[in-house]
ZADO-1210 file (C-alpha; in nm, 4 decimals, padded with zeros to 6 digits):
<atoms>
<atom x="01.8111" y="02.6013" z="-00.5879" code="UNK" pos="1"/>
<atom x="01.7509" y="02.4102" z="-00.9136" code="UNK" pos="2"/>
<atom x="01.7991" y="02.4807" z="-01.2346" code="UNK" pos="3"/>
<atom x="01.4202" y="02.5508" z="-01.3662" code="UNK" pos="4"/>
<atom x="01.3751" y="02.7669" z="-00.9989" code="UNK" pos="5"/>
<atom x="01.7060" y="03.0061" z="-01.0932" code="UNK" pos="6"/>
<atom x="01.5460" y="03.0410" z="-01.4447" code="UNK" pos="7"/>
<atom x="01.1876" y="03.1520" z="-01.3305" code="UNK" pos="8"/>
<atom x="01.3623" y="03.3493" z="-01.0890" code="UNK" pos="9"/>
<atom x="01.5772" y="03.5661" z="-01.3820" code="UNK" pos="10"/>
<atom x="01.2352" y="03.5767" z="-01.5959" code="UNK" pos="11"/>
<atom x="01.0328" y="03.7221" z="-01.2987" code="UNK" pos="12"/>
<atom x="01.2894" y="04.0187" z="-01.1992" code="UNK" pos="13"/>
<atom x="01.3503" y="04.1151" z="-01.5257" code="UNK" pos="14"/>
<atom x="00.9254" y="04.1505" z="-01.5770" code="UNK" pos="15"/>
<atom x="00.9963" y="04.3557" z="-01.2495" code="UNK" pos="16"/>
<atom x="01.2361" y="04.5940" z="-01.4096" code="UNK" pos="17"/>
<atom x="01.0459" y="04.5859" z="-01.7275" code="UNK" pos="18"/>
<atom x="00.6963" y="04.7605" z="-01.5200" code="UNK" pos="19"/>
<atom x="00.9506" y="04.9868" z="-01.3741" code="UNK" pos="20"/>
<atom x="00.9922" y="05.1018" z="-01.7517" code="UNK" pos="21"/>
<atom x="00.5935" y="05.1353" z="-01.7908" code="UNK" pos="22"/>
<atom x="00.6330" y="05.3667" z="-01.4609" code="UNK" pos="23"/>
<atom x="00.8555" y="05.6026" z="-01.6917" code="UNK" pos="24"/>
<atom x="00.6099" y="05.6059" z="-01.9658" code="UNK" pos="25"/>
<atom x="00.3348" y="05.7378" z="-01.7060" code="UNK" pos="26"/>
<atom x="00.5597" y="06.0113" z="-01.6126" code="UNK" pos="27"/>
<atom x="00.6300" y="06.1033" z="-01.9465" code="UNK" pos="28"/>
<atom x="00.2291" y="06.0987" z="-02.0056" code="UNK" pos="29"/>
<atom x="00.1702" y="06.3480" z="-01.6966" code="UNK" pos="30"/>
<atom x="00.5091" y="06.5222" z="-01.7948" code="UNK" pos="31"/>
<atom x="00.5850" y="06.5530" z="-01.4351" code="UNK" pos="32"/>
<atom x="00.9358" y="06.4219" z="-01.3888" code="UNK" pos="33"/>
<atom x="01.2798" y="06.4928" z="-01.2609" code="UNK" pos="34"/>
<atom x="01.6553" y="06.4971" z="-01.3956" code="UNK" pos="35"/>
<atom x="01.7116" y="06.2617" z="-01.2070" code="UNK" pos="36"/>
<atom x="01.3968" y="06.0467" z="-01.3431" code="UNK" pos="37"/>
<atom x="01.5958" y="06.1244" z="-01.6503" code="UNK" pos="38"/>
<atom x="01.9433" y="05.9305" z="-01.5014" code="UNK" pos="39"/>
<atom x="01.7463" y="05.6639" z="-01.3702" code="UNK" pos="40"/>
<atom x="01.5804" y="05.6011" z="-01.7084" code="UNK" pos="41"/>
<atom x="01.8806" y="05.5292" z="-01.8956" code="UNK" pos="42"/>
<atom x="01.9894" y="05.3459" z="-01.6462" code="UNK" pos="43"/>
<atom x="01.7010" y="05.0957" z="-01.6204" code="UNK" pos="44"/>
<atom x="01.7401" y="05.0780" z="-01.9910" code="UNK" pos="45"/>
<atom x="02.0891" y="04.9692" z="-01.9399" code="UNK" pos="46"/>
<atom x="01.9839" y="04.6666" z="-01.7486" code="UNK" pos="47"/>
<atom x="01.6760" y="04.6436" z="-01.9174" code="UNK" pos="48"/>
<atom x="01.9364" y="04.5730" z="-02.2557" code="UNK" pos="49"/>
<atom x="02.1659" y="04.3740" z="-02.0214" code="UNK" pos="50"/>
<atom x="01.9548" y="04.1548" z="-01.8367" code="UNK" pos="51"/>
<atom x="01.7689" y="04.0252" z="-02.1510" code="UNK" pos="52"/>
<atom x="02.0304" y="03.8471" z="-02.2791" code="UNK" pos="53"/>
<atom x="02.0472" y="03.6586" z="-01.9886" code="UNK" pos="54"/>
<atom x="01.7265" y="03.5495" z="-02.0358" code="UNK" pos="55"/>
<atom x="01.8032" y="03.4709" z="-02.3818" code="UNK" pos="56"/>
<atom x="02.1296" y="03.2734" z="-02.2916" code="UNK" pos="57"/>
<atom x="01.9053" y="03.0697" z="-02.0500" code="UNK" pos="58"/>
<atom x="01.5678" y="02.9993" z="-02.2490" code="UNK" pos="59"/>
<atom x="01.4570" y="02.9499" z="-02.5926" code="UNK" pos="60"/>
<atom x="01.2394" y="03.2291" z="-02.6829" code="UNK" pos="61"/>
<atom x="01.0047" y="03.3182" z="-02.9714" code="UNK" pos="62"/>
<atom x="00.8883" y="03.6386" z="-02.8732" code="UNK" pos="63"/>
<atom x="00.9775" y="03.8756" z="-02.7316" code="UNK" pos="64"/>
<atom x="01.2473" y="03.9209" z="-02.9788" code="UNK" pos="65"/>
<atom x="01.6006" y="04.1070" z="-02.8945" code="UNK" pos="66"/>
<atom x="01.5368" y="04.3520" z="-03.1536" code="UNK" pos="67"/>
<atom x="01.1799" y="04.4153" z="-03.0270" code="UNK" pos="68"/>
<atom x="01.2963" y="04.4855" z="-02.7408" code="UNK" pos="69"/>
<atom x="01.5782" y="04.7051" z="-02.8631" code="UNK" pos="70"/>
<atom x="01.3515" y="04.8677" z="-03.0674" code="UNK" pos="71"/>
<atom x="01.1135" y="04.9922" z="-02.8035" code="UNK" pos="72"/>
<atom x="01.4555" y="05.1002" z="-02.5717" code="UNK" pos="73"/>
<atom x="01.6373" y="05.2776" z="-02.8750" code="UNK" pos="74"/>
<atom x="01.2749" y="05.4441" z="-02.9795" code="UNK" pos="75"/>
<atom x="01.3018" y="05.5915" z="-02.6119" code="UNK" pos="76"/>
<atom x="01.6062" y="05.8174" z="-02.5900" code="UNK" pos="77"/>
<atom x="01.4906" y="05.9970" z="-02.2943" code="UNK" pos="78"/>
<atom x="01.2392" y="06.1057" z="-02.0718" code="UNK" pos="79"/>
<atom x="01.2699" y="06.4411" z="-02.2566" code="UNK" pos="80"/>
<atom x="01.2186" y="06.3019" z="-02.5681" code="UNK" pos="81"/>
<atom x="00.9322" y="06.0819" z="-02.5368" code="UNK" pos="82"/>
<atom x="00.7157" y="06.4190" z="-02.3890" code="UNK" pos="83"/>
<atom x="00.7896" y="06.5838" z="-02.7208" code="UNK" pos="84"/>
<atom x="00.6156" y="06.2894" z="-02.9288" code="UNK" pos="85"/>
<atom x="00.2647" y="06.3296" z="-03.0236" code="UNK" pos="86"/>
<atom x="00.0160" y="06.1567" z="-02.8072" code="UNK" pos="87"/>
<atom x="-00.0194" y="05.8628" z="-03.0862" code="UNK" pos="88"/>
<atom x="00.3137" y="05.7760" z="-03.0510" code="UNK" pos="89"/>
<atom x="00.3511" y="05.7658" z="-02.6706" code="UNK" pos="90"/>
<atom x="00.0711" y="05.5220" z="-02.7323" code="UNK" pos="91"/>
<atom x="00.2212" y="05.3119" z="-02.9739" code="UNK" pos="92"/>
<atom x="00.5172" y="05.3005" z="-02.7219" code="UNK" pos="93"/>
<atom x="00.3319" y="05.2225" z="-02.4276" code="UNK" pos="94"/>
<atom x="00.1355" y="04.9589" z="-02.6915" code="UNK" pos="95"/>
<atom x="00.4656" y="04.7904" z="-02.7410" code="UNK" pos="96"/>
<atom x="00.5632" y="04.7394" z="-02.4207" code="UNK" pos="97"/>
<atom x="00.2301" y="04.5749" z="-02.3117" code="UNK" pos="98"/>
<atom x="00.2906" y="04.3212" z="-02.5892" code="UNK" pos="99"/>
<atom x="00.6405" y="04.2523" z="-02.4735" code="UNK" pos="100"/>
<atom x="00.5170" y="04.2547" z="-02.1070" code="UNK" pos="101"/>
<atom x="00.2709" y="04.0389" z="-02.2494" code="UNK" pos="102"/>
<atom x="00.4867" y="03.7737" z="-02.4040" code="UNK" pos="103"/>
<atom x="00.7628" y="03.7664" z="-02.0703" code="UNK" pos="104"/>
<atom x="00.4008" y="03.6702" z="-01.8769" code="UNK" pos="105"/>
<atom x="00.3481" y="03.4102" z="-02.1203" code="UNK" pos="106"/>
<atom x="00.7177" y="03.2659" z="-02.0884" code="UNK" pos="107"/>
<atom x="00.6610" y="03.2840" z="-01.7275" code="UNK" pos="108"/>
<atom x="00.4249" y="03.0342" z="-01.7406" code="UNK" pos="109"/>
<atom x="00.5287" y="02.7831" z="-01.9507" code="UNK" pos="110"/>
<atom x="00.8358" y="02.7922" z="-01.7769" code="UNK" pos="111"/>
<atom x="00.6266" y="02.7148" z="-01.4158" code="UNK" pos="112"/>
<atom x="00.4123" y="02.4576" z="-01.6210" code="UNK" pos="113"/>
<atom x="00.7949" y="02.2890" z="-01.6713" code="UNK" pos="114"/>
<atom x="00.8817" y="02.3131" z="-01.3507" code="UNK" pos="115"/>
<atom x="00.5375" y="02.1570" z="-01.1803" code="UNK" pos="116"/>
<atom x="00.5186" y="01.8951" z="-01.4706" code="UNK" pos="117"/>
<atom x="00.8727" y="01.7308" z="-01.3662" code="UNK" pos="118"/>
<atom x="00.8827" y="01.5027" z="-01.0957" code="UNK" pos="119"/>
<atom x="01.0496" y="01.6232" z="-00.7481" code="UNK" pos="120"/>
<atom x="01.2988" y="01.3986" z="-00.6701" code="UNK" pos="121"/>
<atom x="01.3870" y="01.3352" z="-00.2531" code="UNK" pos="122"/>
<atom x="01.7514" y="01.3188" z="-00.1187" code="UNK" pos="123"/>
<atom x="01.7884" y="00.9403" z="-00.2078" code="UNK" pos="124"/>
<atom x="01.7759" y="01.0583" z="-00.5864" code="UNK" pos="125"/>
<atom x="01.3961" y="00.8696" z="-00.6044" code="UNK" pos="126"/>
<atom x="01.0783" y="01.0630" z="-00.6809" code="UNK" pos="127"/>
<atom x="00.8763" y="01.2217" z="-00.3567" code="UNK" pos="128"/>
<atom x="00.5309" y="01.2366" z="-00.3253" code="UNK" pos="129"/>
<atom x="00.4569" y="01.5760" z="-00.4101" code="UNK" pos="130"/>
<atom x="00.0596" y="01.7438" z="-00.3880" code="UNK" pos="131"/>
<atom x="-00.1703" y="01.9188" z="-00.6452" code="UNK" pos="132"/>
<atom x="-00.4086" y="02.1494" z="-00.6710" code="UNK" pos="133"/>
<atom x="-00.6201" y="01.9066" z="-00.8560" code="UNK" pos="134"/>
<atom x="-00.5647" y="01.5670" z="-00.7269" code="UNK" pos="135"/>
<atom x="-00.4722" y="01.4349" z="-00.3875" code="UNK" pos="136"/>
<atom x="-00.0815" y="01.4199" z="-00.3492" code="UNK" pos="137"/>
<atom x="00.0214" y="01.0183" z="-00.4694" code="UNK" pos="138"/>
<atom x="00.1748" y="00.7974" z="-00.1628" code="UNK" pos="139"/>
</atoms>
């Protein structure tokens, strides 16, 4: 697997885990939720914390920003926690995490725009032909 594929590949599971986090904020709206919801919270937290730094250490990148993102994780103690905010709150949280959501999308693609705008290269080390969606694939 190249380089550029391994990357996309680390930005698109951690957008995974981070709708998995917008799952928990729907509990917490319908305040129908477990203890062990609860566990499983601060665990995806844990490699929601972890796993961004990966994606930091492999791309440069603008937004979202480490401490946005730690802000919305440390703002979120619990499950318990976020059902005692008031409603306005819960929807600035849930308002945060579309923008980062948001911004890991956007990363996304410029990252496959990269990928699709370097030549493929065959086993000899040369350039292969290679198609498009917009133009018939050069011979």
């Amino acid at each position: 697997m190249r380089d550029s594929e391994n990357i996309i590949s680390l930005v698109e599971n951690y957008t995974e885990c981070w709708k998995q986090f917008h799952h928990y904020l729907q509990l917490v709206r319908g305040k129908k939720f477990e203890r062990e919801d609860e566990s499983q919270f601060l665990e995806l937290k844990s490699v929601l914390a972890q796993q961004f730094e990966l994606v930091l250490a492999a791309i440069e990148c603008k937004y979202p920003t480490r401490e946005e993102v730690h802000k919305l994780l440390t703002e979120s103690p619990s499950l318990k926690y976020l059902t005692e905010m008031d409603t306005d709150s819960v929807r600035m949280a849930e308002a945060r995490w579309h923008k980062i959501y948001i911004g890991l999308q956007s990363i996304l693609g410029q990252l496959k725009v990269e990928q699709q705008s370097k030549p493929v290269k065959d086993a000899a080390g040369g350039s292969a032909p290679g198609w498009s969606l917009f133009r018939r694939a050069s011979t």
